[in-house]
N, C-alpha and C positions, 0 to 999 in steps of 0.2 A: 504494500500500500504506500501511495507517497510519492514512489520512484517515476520519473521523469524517463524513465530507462522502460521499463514494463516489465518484462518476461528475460532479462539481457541473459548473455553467456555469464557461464558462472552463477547467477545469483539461484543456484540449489546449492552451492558450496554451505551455506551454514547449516543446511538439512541435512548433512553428515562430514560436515569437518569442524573442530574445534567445539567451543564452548556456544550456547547460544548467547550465553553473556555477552560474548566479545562482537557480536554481528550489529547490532545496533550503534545507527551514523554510518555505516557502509553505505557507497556512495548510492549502490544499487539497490538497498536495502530500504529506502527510504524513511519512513514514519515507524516500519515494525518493529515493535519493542521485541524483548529478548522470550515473554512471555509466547509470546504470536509465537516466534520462531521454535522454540521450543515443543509447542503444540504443533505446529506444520512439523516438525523434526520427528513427533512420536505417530505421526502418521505419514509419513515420506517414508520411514526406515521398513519397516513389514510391506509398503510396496511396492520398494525397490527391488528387494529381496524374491521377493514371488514375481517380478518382470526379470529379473536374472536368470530365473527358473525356469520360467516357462513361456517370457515374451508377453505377457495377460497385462498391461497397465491399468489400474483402476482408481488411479486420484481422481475427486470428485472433479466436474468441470469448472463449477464454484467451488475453488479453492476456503471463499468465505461458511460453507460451511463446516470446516475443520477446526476453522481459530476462533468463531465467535462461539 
């Protein structure tokens, strides 16, 4: 949310590198607190993992309803 960037390269990077802590003020990151990211992070990671597996992507389309 916030980002002038939208969707850019990289900005999954804090949904599995580092702290969520440390992602907020990323230039890409915009407005989302560390909270958001962290919630995006605990459902990013189980479906990264099963698109590894099997190819199957199923992040909602509204991303908005994972962090709210």
């Amino acid at each position: 949310e916030g980002s002038s960037y939208g969707a850019a390269h990289c900005s999954e990077l804090p949904f599995f590198a580092g702290h969520a802590d440390t992602w907020p003020g990323a230039i890409f990151m915009g407005t989302t607190d560390a909270s958001a990211i962290a919630r995006l992070r605990g459902a990013f990671i189980p479906r990264l993992g099963r698109f590894i597996r099997s190819g199957e992507w199923t992040l909602p389309s509204d991303i908005s309803s994972v962090i709210n």
